[in-house]
FIPA-101011 format. One record per atom (N, C-alpha, C): residue in three letters; atom name; x, y, z. Coordinates in steps of 0.001 Angstrom, whole numbers. Each point is the difference from the previous one (the first is absolute). Layout:
+------+------+---------+---------+---------+
| type | atom |      px |      py |      pz |
+------+------+---------+---------+---------+
|  ALA |   CA |       X |       Y |       Z |
...
+------+------+---------+---------+---------+
***
This chain:
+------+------+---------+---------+---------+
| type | atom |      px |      py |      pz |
+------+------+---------+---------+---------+
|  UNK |    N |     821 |   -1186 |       0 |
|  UNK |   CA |    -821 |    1186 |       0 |
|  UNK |    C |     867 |    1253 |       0 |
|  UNK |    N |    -878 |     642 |    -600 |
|  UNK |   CA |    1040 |    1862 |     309 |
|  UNK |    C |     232 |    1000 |     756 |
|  UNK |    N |     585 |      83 |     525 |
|  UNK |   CA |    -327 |    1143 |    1077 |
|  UNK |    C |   -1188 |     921 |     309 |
|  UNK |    N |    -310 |     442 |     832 |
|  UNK |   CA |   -1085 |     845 |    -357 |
|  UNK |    C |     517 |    1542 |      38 |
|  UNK |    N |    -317 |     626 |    -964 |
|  UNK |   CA |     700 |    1507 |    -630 |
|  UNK |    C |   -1320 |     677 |     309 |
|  UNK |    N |    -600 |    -232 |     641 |
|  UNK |   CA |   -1011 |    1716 |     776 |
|  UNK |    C |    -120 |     636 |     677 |
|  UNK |    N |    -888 |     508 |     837 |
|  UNK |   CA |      56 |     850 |    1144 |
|  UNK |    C |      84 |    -404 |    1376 |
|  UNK |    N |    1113 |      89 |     458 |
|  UNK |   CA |     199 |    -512 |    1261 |
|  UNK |    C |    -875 |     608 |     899 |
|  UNK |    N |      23 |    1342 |     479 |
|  UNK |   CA |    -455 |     143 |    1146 |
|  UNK |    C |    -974 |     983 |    -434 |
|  UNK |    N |    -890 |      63 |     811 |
|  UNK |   CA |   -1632 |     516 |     329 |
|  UNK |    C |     642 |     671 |    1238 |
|  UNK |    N |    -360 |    1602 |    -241 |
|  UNK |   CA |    -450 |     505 |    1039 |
|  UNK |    C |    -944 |    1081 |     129 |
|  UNK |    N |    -444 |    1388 |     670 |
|  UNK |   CA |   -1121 |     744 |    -370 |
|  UNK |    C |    1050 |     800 |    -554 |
|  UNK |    N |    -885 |     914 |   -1224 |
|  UNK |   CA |     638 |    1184 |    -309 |
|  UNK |    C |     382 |    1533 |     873 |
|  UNK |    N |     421 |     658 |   -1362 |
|  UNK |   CA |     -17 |    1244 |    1019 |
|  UNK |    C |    -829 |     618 |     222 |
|  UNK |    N |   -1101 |    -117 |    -936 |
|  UNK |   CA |   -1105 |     888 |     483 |
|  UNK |    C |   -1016 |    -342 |     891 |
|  UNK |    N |      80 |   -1317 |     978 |
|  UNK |   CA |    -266 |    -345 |     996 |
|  UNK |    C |     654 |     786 |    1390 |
|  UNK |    N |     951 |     -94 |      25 |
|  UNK |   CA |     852 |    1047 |     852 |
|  UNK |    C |    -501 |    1348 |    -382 |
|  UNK |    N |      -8 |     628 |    -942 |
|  UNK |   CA |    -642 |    1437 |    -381 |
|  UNK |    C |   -1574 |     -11 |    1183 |
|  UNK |    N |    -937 |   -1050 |    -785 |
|  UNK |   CA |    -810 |      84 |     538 |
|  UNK |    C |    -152 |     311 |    1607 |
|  UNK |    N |     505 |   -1265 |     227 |
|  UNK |   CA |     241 |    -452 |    1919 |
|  UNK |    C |     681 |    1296 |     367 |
|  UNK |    N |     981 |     868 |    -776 |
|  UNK |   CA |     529 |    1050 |     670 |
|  UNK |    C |   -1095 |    1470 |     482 |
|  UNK |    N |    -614 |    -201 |    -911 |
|  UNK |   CA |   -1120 |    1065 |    -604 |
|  UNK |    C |   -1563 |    -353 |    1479 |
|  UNK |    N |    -126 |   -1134 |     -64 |
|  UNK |   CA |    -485 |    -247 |     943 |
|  UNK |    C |      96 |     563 |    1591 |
|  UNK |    N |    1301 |    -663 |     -13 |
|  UNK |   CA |     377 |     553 |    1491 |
|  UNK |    C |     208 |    1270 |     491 |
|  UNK |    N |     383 |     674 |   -1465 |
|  UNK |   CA |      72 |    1843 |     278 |
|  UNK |    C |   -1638 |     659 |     191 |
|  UNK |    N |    -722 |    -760 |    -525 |
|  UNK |   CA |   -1622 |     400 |     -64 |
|  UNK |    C |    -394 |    -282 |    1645 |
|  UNK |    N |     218 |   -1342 |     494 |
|  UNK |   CA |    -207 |    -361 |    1519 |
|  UNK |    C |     982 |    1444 |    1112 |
|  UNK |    N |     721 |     424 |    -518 |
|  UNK |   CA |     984 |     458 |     898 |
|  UNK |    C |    -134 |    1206 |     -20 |
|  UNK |    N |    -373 |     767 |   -1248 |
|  UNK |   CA |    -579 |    1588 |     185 |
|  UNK |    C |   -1028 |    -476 |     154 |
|  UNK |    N |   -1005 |    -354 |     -91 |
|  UNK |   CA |   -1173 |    -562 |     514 |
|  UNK |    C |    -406 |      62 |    2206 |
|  UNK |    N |    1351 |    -461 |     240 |
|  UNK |   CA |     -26 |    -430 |    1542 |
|  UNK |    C |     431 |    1441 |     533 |
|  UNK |    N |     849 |     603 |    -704 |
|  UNK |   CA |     425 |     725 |     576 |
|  UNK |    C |    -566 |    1628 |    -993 |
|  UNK |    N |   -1044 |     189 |    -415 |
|  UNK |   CA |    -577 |    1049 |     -33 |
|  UNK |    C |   -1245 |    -231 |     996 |
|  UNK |    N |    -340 |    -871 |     129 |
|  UNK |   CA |   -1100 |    -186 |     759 |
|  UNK |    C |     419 |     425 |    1816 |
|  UNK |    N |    1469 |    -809 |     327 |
|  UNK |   CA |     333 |    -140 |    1250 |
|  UNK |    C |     281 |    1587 |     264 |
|  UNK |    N |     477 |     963 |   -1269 |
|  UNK |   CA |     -13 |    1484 |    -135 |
|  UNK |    C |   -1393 |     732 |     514 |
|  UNK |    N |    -370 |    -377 |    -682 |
|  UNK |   CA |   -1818 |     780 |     374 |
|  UNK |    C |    -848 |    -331 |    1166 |
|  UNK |    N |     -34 |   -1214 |     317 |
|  UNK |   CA |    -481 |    -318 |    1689 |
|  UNK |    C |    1065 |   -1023 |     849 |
|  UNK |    N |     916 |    -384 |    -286 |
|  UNK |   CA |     559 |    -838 |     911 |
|  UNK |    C |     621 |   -1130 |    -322 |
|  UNK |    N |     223 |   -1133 |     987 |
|  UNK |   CA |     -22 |   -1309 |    -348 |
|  UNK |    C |   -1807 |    -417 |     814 |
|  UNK |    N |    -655 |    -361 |   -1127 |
|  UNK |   CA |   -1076 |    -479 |    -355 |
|  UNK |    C |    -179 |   -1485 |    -420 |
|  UNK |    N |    -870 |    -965 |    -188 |
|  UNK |   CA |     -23 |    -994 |    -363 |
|  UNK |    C |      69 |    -423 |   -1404 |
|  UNK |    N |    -491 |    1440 |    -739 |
|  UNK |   CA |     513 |    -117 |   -1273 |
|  UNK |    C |    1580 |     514 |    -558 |
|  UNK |    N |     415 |     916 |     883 |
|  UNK |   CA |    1485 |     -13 |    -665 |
|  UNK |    C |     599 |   -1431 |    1281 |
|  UNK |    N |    -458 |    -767 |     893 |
|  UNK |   CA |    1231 |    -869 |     297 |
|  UNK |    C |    -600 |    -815 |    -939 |
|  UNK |    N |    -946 |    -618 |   -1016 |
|  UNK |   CA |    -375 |   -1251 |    -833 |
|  UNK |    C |    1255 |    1172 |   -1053 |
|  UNK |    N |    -177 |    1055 |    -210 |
|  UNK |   CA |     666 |       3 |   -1709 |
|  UNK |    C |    1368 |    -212 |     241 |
|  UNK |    N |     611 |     850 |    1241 |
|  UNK |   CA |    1396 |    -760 |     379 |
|  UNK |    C |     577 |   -1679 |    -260 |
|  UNK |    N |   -1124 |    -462 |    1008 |
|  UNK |   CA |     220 |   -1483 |    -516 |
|  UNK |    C |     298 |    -676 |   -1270 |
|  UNK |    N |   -1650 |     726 |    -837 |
|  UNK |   CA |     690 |    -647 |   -1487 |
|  UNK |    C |     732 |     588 |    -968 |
|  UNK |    N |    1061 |     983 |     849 |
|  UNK |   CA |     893 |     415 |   -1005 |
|  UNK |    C |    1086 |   -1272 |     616 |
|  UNK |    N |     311 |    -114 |    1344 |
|  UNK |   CA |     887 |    -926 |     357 |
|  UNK |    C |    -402 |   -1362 |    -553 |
|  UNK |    N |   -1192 |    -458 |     -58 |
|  UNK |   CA |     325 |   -1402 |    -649 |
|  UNK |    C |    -143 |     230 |   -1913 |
|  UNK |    N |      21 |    1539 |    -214 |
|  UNK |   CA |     299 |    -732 |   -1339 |
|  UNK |    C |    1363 |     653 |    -272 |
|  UNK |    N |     400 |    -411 |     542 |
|  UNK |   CA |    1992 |     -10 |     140 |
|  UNK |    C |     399 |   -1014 |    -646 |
|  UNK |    N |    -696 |   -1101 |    1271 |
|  UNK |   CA |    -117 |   -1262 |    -551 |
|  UNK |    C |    -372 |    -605 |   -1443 |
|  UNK |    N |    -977 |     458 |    -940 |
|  UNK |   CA |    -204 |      17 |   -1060 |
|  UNK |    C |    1324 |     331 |    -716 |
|  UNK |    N |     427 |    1285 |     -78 |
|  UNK |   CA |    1194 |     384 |    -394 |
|  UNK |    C |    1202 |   -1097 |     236 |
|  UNK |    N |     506 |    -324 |     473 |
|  UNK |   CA |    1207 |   -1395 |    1060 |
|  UNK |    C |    -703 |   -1495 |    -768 |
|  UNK |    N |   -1266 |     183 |    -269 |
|  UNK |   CA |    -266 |    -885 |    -507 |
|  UNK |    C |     218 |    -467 |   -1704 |
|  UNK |    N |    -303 |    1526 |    -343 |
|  UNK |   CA |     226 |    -145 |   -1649 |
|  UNK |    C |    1654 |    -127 |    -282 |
|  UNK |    N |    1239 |     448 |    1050 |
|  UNK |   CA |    1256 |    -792 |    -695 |
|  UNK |    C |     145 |    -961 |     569 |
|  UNK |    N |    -199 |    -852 |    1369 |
|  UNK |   CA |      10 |   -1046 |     345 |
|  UNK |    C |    -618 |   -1441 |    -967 |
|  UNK |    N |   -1190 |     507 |      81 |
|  UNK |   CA |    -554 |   -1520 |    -671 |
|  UNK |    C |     -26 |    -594 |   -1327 |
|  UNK |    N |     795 |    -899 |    -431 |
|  UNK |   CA |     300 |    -784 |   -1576 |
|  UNK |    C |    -191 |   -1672 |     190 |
|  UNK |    N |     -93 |     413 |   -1296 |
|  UNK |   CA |     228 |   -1697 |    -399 |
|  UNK |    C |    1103 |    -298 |   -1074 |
|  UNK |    N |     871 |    -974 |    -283 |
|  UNK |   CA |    1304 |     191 |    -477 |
|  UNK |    C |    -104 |   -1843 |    -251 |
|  UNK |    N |      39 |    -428 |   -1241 |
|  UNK |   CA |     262 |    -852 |    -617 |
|  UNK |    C |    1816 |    -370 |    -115 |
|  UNK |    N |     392 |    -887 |     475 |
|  UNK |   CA |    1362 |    -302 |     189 |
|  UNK |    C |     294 |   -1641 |    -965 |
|  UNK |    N |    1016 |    -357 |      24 |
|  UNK |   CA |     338 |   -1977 |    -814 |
|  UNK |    C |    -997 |    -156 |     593 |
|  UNK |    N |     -63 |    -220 |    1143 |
|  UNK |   CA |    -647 |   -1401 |     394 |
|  UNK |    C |   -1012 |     292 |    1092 |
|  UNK |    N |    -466 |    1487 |    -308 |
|  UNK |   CA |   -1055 |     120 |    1679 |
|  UNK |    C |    -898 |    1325 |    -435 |
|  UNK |    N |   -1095 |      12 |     293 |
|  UNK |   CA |    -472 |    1296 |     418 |
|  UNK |    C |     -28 |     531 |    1218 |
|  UNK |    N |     488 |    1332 |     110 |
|  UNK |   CA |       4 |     590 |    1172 |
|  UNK |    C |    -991 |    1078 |     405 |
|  UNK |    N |    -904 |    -313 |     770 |
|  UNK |   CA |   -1189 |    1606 |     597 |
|  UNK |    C |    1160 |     653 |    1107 |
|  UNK |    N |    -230 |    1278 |     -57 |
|  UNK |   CA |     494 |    1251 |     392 |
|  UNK |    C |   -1022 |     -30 |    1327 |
|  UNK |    N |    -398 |     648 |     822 |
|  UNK |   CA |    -937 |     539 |     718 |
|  UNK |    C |      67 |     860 |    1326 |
|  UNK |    N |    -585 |     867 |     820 |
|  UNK |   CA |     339 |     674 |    1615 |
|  UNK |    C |     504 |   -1747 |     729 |
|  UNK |    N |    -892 |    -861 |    -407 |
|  UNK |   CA |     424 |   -1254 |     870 |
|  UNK |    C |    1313 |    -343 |    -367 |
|  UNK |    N |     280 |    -329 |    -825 |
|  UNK |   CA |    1606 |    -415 |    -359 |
|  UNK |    C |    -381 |    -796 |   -1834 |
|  UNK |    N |    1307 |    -798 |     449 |
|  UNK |   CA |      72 |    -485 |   -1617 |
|  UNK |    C |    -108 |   -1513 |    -118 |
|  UNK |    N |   -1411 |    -434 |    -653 |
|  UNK |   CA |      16 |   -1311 |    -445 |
|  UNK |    C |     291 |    -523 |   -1067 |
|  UNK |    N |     751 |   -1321 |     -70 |
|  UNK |   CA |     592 |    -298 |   -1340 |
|  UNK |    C |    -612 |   -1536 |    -234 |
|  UNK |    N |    -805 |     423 |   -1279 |
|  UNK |   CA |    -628 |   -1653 |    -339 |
|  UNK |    C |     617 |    -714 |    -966 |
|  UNK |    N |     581 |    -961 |    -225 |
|  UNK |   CA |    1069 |   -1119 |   -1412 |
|  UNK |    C |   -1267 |     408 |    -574 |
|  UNK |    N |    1325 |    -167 |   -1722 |
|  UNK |   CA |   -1324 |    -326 |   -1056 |
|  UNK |    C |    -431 |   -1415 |     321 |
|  UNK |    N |    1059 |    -670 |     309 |
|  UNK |   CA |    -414 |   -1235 |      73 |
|  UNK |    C |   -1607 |    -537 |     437 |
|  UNK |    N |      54 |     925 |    1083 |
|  UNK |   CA |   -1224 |     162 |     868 |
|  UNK |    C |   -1148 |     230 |    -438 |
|  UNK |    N |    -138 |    1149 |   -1204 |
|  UNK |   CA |   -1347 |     412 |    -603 |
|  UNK |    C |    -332 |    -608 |   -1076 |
|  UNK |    N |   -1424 |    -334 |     269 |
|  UNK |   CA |    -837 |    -537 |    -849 |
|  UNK |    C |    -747 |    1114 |   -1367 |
|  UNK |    N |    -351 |     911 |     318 |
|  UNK |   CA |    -370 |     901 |    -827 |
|  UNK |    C |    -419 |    1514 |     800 |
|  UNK |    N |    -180 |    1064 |    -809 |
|  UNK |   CA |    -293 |    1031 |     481 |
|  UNK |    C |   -1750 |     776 |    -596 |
|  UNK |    N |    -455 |    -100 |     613 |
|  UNK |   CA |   -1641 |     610 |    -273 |
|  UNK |    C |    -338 |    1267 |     -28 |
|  UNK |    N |     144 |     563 |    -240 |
|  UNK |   CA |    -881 |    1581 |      36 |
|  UNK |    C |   -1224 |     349 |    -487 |
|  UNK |    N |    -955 |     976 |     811 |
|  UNK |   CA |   -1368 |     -21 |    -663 |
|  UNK |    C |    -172 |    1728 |    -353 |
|  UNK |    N |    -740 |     270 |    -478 |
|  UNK |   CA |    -465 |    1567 |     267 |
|  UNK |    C |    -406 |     316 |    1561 |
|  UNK |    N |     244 |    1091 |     504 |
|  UNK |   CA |     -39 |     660 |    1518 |
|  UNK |    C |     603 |   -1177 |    1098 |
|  UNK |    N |     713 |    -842 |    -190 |
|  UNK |   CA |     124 |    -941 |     859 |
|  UNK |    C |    1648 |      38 |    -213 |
|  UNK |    N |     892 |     152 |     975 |
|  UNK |   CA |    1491 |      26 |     -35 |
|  UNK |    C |     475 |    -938 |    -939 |
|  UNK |    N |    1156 |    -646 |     135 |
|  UNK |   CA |     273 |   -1161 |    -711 |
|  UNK |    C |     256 |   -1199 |     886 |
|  UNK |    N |    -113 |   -1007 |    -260 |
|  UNK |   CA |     405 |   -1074 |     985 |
|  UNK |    C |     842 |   -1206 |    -711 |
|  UNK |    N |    1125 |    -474 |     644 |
|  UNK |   CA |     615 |   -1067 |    -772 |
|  UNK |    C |    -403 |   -1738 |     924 |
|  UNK |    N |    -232 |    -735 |    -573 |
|  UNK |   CA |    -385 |   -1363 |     403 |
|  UNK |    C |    1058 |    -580 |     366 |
|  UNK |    N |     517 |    -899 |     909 |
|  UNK |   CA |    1081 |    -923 |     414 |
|  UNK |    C |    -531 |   -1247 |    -360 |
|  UNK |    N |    1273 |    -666 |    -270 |
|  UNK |   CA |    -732 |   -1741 |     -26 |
|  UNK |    C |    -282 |    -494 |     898 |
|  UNK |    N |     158 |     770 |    1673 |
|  UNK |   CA |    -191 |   -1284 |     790 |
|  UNK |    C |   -2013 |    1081 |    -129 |
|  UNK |    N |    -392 |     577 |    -841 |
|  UNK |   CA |   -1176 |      95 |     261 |
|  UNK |    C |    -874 |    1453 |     147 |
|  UNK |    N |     972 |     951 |     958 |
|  UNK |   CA |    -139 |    1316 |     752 |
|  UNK |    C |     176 |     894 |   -1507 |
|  UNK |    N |    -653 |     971 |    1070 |
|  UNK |   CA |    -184 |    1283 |   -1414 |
|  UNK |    C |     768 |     902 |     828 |
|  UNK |    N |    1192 |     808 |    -609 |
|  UNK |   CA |     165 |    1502 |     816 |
|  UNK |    C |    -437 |    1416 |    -658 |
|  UNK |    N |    -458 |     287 |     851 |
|  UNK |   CA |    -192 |    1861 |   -1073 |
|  UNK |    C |    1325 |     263 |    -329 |
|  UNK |    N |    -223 |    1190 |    -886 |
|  UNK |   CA |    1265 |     543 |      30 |
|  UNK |    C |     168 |    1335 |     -45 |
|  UNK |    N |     581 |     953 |     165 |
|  UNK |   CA |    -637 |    1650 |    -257 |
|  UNK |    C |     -59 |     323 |   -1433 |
|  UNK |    N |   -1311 |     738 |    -160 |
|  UNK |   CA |    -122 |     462 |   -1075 |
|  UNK |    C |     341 |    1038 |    -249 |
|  UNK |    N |    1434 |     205 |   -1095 |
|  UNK |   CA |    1069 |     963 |    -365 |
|  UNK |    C |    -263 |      78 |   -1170 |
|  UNK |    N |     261 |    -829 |    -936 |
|  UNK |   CA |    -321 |     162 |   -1563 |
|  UNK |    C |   -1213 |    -603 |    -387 |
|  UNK |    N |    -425 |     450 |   -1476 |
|  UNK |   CA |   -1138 |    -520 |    -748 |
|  UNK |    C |     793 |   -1122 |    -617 |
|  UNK |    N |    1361 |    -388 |    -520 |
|  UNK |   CA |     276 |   -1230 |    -320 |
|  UNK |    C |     708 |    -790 |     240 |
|  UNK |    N |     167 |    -148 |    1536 |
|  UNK |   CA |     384 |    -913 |     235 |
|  UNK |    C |    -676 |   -1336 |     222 |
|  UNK |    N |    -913 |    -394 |    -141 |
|  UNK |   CA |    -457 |   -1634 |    -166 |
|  UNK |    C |     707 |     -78 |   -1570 |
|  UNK |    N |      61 |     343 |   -1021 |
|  UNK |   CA |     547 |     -89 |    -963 |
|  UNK |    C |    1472 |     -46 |     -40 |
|  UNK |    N |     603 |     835 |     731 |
|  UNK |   CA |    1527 |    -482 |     -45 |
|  UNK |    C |     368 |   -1108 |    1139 |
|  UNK |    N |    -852 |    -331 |    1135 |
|  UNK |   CA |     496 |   -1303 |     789 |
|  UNK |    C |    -721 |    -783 |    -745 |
|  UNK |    N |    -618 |    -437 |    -938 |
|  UNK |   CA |      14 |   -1577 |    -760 |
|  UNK |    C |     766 |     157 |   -1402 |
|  UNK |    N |     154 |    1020 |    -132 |
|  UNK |   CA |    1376 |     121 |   -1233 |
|  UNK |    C |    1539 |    -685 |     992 |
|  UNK |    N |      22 |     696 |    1439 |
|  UNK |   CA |    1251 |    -386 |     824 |
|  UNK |    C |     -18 |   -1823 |     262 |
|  UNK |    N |    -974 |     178 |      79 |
|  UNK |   CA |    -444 |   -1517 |     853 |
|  UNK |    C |     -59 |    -887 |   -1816 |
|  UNK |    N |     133 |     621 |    -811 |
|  UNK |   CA |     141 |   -1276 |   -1092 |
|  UNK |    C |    1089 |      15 |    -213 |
|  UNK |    N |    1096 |     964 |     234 |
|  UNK |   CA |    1043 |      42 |    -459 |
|  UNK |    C |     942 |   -1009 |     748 |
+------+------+---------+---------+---------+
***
């Protein structure tokens, strides 16, 4: 068989980060024009908050990939990094609005994050190769 010559790694773009950045500046003059005009209130400590967890969003869009290697796929994630053999996968499924999920032979399905529109197409191009 031939190598496989495609796209290794899946991750979000930049205009995910644009976005998530854009976000958190909206939560944050948000918290703090409000906390300006009457105080700390229950609505500027909620907008505070979700400027701090969408930080997290941000940390999230360069953290999390998926990366096709010889002999393994690897998920990226805040949890850490799992690595499944090709050996291991049976096939990969994707539906419309539904993430992607790859099948194992001993049976189990894992999600996987949904980063690109084609990757079920390049892991069974990887996985034939």
């Amino acid at each position: 068989m031939a190598p496989y010559g495609g796209r290794t790694e899946f991750r979000h773009g930049v205009g995910f980060a644009i976005m998530y950045v854009a976000i958190t500046a909206l939560f944050a003059a948000g918290a703090y024009s409000v906390w300006r005009a009457k105080g700390w209130t229950w609505v500027a400590i909620g907008l505070a908050g979700m400027a701090v967890f969408s930080v997290g969003a941000i940390v999230e869009t360069f953290v999390e990939r998926i990366r096709l290697t010889d002999d393994a796929l690897l998920v990226r994630t805040f949890r850490g990094t799992r690595a499944y053999a090709k050996a291991d996968i049976a096939a990969i499924a994707e539906a419309k609005g539904s993430p992607p999920s790859i099948r194992l032979k001993d049976g189990r399905w894992v999600r996987l994050p949904s980063l690109a529109s084609n990757l079920g197409n390049s892991v069974r191009a990887w996985l034939k190769s």
